[in-house]
PLY file of the C-alpha trace (Angstrom):
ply
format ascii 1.0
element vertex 496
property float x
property float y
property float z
element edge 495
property int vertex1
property int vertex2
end_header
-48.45 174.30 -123.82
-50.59 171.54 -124.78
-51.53 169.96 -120.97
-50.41 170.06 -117.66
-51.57 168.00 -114.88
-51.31 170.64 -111.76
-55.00 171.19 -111.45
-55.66 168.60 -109.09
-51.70 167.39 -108.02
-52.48 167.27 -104.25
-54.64 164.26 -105.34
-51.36 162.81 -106.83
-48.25 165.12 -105.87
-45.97 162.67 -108.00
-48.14 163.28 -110.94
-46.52 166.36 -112.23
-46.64 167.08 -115.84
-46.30 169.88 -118.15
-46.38 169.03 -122.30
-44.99 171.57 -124.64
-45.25 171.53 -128.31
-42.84 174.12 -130.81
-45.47 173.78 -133.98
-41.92 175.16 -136.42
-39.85 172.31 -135.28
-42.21 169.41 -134.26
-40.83 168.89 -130.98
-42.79 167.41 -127.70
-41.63 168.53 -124.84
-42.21 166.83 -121.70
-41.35 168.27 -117.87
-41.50 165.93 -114.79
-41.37 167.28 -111.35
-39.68 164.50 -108.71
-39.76 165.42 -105.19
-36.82 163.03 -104.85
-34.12 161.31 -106.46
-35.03 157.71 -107.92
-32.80 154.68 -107.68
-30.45 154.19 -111.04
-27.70 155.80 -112.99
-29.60 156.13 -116.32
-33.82 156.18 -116.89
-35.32 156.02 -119.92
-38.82 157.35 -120.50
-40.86 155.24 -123.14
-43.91 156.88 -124.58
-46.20 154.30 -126.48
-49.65 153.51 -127.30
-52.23 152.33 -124.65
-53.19 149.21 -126.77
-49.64 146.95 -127.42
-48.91 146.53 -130.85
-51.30 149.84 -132.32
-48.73 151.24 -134.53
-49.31 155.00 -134.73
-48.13 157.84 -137.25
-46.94 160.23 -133.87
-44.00 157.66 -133.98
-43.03 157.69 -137.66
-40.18 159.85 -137.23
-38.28 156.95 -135.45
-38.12 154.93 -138.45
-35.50 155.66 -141.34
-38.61 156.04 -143.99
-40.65 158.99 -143.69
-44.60 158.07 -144.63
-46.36 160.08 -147.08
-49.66 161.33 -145.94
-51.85 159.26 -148.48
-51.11 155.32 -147.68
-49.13 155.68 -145.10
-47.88 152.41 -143.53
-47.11 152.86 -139.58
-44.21 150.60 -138.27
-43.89 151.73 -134.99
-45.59 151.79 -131.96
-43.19 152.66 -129.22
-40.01 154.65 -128.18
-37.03 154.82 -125.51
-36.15 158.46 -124.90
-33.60 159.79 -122.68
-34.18 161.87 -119.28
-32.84 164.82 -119.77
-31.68 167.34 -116.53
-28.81 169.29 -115.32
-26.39 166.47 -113.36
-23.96 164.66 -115.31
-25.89 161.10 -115.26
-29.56 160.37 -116.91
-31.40 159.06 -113.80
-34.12 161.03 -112.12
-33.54 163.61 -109.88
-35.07 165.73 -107.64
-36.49 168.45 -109.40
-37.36 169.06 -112.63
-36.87 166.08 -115.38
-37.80 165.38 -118.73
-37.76 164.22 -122.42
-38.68 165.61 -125.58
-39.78 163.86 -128.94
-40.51 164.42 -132.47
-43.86 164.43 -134.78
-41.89 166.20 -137.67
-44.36 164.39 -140.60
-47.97 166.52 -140.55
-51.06 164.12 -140.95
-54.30 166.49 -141.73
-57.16 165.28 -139.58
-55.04 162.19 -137.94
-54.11 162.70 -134.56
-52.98 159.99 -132.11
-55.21 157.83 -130.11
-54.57 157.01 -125.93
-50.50 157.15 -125.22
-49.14 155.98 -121.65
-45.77 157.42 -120.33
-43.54 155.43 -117.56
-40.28 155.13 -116.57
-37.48 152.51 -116.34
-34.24 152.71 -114.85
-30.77 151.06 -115.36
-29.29 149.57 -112.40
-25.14 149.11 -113.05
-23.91 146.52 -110.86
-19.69 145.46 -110.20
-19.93 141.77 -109.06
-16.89 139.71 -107.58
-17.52 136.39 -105.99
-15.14 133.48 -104.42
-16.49 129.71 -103.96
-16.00 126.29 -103.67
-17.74 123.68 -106.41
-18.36 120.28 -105.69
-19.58 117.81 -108.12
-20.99 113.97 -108.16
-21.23 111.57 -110.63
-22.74 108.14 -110.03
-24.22 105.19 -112.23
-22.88 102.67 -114.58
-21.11 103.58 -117.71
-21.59 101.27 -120.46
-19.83 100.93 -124.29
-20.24 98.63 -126.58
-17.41 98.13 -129.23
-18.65 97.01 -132.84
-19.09 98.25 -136.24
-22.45 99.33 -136.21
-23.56 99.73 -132.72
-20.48 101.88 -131.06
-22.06 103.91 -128.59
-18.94 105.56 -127.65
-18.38 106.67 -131.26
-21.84 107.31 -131.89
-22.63 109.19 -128.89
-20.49 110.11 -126.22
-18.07 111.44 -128.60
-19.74 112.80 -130.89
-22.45 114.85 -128.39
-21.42 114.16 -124.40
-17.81 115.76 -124.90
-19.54 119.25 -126.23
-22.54 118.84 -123.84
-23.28 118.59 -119.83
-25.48 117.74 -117.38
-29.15 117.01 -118.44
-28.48 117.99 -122.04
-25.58 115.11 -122.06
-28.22 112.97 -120.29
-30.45 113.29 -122.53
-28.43 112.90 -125.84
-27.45 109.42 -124.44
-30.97 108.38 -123.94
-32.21 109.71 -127.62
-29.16 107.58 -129.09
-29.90 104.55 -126.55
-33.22 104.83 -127.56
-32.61 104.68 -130.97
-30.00 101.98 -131.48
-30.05 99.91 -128.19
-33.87 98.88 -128.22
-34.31 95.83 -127.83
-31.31 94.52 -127.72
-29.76 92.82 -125.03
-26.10 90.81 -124.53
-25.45 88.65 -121.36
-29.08 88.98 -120.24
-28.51 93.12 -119.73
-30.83 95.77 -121.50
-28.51 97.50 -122.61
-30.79 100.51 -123.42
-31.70 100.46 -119.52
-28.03 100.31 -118.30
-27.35 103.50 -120.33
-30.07 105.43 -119.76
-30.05 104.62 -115.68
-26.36 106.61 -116.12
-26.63 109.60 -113.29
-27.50 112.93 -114.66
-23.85 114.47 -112.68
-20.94 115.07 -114.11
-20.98 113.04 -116.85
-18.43 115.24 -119.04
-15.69 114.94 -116.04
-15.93 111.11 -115.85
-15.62 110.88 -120.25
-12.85 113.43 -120.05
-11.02 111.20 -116.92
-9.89 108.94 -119.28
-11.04 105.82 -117.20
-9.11 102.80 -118.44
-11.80 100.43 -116.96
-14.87 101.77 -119.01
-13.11 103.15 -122.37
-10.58 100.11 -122.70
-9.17 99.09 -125.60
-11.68 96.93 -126.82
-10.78 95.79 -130.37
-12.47 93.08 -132.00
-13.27 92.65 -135.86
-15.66 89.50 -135.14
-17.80 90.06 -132.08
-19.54 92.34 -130.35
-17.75 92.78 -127.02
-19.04 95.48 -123.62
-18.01 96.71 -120.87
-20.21 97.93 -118.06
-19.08 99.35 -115.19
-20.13 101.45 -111.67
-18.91 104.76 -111.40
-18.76 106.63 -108.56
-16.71 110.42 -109.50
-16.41 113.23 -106.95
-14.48 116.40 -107.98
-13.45 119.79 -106.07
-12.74 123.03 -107.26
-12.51 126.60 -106.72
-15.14 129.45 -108.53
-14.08 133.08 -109.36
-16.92 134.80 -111.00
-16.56 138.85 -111.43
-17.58 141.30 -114.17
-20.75 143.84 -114.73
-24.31 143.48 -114.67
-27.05 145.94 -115.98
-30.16 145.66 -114.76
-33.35 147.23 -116.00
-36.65 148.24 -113.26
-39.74 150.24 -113.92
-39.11 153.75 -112.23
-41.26 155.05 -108.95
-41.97 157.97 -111.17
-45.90 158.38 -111.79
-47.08 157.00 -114.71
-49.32 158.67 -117.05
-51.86 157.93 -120.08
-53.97 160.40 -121.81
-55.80 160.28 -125.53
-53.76 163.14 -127.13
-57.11 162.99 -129.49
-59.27 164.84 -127.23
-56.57 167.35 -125.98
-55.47 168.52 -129.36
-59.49 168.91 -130.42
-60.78 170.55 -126.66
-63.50 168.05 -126.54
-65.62 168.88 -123.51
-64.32 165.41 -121.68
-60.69 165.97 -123.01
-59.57 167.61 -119.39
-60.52 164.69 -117.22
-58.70 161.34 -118.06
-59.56 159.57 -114.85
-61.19 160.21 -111.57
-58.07 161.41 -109.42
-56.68 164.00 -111.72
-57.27 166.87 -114.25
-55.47 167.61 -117.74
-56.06 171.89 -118.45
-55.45 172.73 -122.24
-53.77 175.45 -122.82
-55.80 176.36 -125.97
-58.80 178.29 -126.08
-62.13 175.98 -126.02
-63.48 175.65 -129.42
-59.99 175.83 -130.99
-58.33 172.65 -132.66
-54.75 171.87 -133.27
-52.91 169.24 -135.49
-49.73 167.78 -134.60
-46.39 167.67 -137.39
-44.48 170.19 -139.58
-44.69 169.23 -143.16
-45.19 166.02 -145.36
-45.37 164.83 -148.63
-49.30 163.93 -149.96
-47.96 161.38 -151.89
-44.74 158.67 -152.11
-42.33 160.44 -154.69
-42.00 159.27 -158.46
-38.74 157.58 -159.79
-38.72 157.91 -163.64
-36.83 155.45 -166.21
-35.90 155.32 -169.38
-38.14 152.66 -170.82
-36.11 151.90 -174.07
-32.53 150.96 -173.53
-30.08 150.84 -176.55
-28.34 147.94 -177.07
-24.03 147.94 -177.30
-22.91 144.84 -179.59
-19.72 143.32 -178.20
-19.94 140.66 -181.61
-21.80 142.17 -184.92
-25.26 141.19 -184.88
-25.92 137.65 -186.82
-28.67 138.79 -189.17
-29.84 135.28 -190.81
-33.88 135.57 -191.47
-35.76 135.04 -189.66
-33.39 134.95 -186.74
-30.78 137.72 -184.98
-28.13 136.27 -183.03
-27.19 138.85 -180.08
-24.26 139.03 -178.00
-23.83 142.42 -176.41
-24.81 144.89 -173.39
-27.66 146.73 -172.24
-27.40 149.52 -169.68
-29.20 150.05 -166.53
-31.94 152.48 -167.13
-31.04 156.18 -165.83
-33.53 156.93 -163.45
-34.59 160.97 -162.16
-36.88 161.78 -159.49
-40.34 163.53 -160.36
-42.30 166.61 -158.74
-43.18 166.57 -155.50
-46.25 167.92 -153.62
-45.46 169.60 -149.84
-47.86 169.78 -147.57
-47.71 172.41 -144.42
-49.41 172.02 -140.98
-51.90 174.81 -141.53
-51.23 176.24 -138.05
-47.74 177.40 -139.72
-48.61 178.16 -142.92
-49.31 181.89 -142.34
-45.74 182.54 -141.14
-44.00 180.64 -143.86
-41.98 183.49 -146.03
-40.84 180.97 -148.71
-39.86 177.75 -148.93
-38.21 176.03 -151.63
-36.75 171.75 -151.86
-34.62 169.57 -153.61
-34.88 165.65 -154.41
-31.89 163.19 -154.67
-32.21 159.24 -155.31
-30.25 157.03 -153.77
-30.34 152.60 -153.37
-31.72 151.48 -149.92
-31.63 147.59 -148.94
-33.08 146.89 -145.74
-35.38 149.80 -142.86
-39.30 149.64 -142.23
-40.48 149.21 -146.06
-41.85 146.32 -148.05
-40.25 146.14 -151.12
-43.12 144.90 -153.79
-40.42 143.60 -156.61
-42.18 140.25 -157.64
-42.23 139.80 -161.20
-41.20 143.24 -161.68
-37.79 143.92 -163.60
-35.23 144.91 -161.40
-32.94 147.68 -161.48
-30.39 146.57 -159.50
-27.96 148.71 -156.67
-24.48 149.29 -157.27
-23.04 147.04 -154.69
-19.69 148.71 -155.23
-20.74 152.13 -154.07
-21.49 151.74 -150.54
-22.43 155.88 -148.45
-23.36 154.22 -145.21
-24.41 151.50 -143.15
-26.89 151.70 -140.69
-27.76 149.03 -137.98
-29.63 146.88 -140.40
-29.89 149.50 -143.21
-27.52 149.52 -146.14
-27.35 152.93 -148.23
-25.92 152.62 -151.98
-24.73 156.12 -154.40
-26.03 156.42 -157.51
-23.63 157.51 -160.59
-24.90 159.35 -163.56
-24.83 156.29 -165.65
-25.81 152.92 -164.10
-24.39 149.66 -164.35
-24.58 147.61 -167.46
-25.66 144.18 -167.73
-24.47 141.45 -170.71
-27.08 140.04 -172.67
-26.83 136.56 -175.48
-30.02 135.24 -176.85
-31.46 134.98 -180.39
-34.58 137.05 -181.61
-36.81 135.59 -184.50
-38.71 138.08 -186.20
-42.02 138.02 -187.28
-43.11 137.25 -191.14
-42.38 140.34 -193.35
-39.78 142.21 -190.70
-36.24 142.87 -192.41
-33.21 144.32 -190.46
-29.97 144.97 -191.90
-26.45 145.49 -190.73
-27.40 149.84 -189.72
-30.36 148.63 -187.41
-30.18 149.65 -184.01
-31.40 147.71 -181.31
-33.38 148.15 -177.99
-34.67 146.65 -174.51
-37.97 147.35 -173.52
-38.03 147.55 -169.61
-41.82 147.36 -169.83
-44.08 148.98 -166.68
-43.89 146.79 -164.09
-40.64 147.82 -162.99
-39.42 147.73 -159.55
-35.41 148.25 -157.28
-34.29 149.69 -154.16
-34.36 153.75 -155.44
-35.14 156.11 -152.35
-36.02 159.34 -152.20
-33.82 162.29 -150.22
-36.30 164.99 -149.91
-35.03 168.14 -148.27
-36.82 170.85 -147.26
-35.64 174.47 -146.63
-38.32 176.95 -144.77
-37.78 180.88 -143.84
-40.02 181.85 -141.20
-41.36 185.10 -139.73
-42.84 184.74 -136.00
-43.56 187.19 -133.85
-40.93 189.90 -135.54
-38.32 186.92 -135.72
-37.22 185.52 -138.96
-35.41 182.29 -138.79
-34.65 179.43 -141.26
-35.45 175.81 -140.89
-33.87 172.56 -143.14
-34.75 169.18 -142.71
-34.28 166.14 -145.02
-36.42 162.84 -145.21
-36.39 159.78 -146.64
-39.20 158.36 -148.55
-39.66 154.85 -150.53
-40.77 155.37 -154.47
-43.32 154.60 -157.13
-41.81 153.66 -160.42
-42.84 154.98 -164.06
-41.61 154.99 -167.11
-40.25 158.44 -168.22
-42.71 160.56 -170.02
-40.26 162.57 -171.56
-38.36 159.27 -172.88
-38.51 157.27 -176.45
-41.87 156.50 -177.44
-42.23 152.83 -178.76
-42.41 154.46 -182.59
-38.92 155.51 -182.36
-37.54 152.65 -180.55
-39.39 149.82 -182.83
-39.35 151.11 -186.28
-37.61 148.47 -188.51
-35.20 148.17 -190.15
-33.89 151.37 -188.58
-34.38 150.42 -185.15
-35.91 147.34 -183.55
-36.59 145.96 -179.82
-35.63 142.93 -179.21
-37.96 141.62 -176.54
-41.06 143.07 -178.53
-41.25 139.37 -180.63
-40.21 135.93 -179.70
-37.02 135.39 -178.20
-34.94 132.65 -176.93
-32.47 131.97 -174.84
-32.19 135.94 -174.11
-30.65 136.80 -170.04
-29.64 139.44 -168.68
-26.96 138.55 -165.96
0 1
1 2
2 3
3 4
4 5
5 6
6 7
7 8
8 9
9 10
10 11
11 12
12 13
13 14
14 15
15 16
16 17
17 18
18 19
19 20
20 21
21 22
22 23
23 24
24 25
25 26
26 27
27 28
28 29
29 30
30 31
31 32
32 33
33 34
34 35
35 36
36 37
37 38
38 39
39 40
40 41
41 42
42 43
43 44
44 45
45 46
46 47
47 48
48 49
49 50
50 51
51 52
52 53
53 54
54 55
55 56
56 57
57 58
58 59
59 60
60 61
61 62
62 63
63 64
64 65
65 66
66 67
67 68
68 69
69 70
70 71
71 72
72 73
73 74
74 75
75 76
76 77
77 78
78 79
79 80
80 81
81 82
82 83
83 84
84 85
85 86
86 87
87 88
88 89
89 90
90 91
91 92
92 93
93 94
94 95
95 96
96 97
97 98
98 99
99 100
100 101
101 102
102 103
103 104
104 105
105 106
106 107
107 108
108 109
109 110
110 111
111 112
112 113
113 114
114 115
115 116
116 117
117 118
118 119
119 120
120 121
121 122
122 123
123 124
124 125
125 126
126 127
127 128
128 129
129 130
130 131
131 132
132 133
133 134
134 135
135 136
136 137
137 138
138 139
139 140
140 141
141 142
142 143
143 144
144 145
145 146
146 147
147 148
148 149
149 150
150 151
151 152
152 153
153 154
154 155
155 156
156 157
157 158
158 159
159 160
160 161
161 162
162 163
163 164
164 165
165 166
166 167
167 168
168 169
169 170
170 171
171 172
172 173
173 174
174 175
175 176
176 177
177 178
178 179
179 180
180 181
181 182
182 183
183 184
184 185
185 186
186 187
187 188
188 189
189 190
190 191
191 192
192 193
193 194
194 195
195 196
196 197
197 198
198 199
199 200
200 201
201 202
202 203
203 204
204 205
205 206
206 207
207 208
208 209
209 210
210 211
211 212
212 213
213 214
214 215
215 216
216 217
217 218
218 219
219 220
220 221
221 222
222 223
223 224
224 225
225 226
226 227
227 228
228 229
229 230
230 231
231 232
232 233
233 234
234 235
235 236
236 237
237 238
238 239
239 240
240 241
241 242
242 243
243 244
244 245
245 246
246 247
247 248
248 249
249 250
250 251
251 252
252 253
253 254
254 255
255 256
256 257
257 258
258 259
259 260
260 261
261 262
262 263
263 264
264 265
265 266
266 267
267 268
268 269
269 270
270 271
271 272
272 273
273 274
274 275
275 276
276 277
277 278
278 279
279 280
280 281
281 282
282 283
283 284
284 285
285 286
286 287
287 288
288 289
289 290
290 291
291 292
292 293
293 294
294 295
295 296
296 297
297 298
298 299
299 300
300 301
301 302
302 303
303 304
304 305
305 306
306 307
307 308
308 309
309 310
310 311
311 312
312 313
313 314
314 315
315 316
316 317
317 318
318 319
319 320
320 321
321 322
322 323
323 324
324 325
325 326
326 327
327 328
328 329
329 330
330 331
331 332
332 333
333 334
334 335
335 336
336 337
337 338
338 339
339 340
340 341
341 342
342 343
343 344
344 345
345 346
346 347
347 348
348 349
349 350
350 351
351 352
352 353
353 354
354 355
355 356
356 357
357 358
358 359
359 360
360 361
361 362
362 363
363 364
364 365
365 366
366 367
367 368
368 369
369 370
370 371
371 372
372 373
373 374
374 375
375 376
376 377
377 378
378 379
379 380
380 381
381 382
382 383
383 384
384 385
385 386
386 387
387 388
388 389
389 390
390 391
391 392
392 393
393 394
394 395
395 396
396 397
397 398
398 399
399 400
400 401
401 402
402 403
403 404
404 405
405 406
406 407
407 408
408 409
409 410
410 411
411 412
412 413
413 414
414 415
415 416
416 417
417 418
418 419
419 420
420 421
421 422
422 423
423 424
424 425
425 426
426 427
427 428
428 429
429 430
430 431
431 432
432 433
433 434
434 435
435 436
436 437
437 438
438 439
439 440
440 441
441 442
442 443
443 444
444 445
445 446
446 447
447 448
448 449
449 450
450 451
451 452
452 453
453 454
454 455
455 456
456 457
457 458
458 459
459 460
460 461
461 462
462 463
463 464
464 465
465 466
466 467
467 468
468 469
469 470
470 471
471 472
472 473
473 474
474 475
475 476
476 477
477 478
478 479
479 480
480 481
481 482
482 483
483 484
484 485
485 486
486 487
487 488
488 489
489 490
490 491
491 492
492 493
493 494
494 495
């Protein structure tokens, strides 16, 4: 138990919490006592920092990227979580209620600053309603009929028919105002008569078809109008039925506390306001840390630097230019070592633990992809594993996709290649893609005469480097055996 707030409930009787915290899993769990039902089918409990906005690392197992304990960036500063209890719907009950939530990614020394807990329930409403409409239109319609100054082509046509009300109103007006000023034919503004138009029905009188305002009013030589009064008045019946959902803070007690000073036993920790009293369940002097596991630092995706070029066409070797028409693979990319690092409350009871790394293409979730003037390794765009609200997840094969490359290469004074030289693309060091890291983790545990094993897996964003163990520069540029093609100047040269 990390805090309950019985100590001084007759203060507050519907301030009745108890906080649990399972330091193998990572799970929060959360008890609410209600001495009666609340109103709603469903409530949601949403547990969030104090200060709006303060993104925190408690909530970083919401997000689809895990964050590495060394330059960790927080996204997240709030979460929904369901009440859970025994009856079949999610609204609060009498009797005990609850949530739970995750910390699963260990921070050493970072704990989370003041979090508030409320409630909010989900109203679900059936709706069926019967009425009479009535509707006025009155005002003076005018067109004018020429080649340039066709305010029934220009405007009510074109934006009246789609629009209503105020927002036909005032469409008129913005046209009127822009070709009418000014101008004025058998002493009328004309501007004035179509903006003084009633802001009723004005689709209903367009769409009546009246003969007396829209005549046909042809004439190739002359400007000719029409203005007339309109007065329209139109009846009809409503039906309006469906659902609603509606959404309303519970009458549950709200509660904020600085899960700081619990999880440290500072001497002030217990009292978080004047009407009630938070008792640790730790011993004083003792300090806990919140989280399972985490990696210290983002994993490494390695390349292959040098890339061997395939000619589709033999090379064009005419000093002191090469004439290339050919592909270039992808580089293969592998995932480096990894450092774990336990919550030390758990290390002691960890048996052995042991973890695997796979790599797989991301596009989209809460990272910042820093790919400007960085070559790209794309994604496979073929090989789709999943889609996720706005995240996209792409398979890697054994052998990535291959690119076509044309250019010309001249070579510096003094280099010779011949017909046997091999050639190569240097991808250089500031590489960048959308590579993720599938780290999962397999613990077996010994508690308290118990053994038990736990798995998780995590996603984390990369670093790129180029491969240690790959082609050194020597081997890939030695001419006229083998020569890389971007090392001198080059025109012409794309990679599509």
């Amino acid at each position: 138990m990390l805090f309950h707030t019985f100590c001084k409930a007759n203060k507050d009787e519907k301030q009745a919490y108890m906080c649990f915290y399972n330091m193998f899993t990572g799970y929060m769990k959360f008890f609410y006592f209600a001495d009666k039902s609340d109103i709603g089918t469903q409530t949601q409990w949403r547990l969030a920092s104090t200060s709006e906005g303060e993104c925190q690392g408690i909530f970083d197992d919401e997000a689809y990227f895990s964050q590495p304990i060394n330059n960790p960036k927080h996204s997240v500063w709030s979460v929904m979580l369901a009440n859970e209890q025994n009856s079949n719907n999610t609204g609060i009950t009498a009797g005990w209620n609850g949530f739970q939530f995750r910390v699963g990614e260990y921070r050493p020394q970072v704990a989370p600053h003041s979090l508030s807990i409320r409630g909010y329930n989900t109203l679900f409403s059936s709706y069926n309603f019967l009425g009479e409409e009535t509707s006025t239109t009155t005002g003076k319609i005018t067109t004018i009929n020429s080649s340039s100054e066709s305010i029934l082509n220009n405007a009510l046509v074109g934006g009246v028919l789609n629009q209503c009300g105020e927002t036909a109103k005032e469409t008129v007006d913005k046209i009127a105002t822009k070709v009418l000023s000014g101008k004025k034919i058998l002493g009328l503004d004309l501007k004035k008569v179509v903006t003084d138009i009633g802001t009723g029905n004005y689709v209903g009188a367009i769409k009546a078809g009246l003969g007396l305002v829209f005549g046909k009013l042809l004439s190739k030589d002359k400007t000719t109008y029409s203005v007339s009064d309109v007065e329209l008045k139109t009846f009809g019946t409503i039906k309006l039925e469906g659902n609603s959902e509606t959404g309303i803070e519970s009458k549950l007690a709200p509660l904020s506390f600085n899960l700081n000073n619990i999880l440290n036993n500072s001497n002030n920790a217990a009292r978080f306001d004047d009407n009630n009293m938070v008792l640790l369940s730790q011993q004083s002097g003792t300090s806990l840390e919140l989280g399972v596991w985490n990696l210290r630092n983002k994993p490494i995706i390695y390349y292959d630097r040098y890339i061997k070029y395939e000619p589709q066409l033999e090379p064009d070797v005419e000093a002191p230019v090469v004439d290339l028409h050919g592909i270039f693979n992808y580089p293969n990319t592998t995932a480096g070592p990894i450092e774990v690092v336990f919550n030390p409350m758990i290390q002691p009871y960890i048996k052995n633990y042991s973890t695997t790394v796979g790599v797989i293409d991301v596009v989209g979730g809460n990272r910042e992809l820093d790919n400007k003037n960085k070559a790209i390794i794309r994604y496979d765009q073929s090989n789709i594993l999943n889609t996720i609200n706005d995240i996209t997840i792409y398979g890697i094969e054994e052998q990535r996709d291959e690119s076509s490359v044309y250019g010309m290469v001249e070579l510096p004074a003094g280099v010779t290649l011949n017909s046997d030289t091999e050639y190569y693309l240097d991808w250089g060091t500031a590489v960048g893609g959308y590579a993720a890291a599938v780290v999962t983790l397999t613990m077996d545990i010994e508690y308290m005469g118990q053994q038990f094993s736990l798995t998780e897996s995590r996603v984390y964003d990369v670093d790129y480097k180029p491969n240690p163990r790959g082609m050194s520069f020597s081997v890939a540029h030695n001419p006229p055996h083998t020569y890389v093609v971007n090392h001198s100047n080059y025109y012409g040269f794309c990679l599509y």
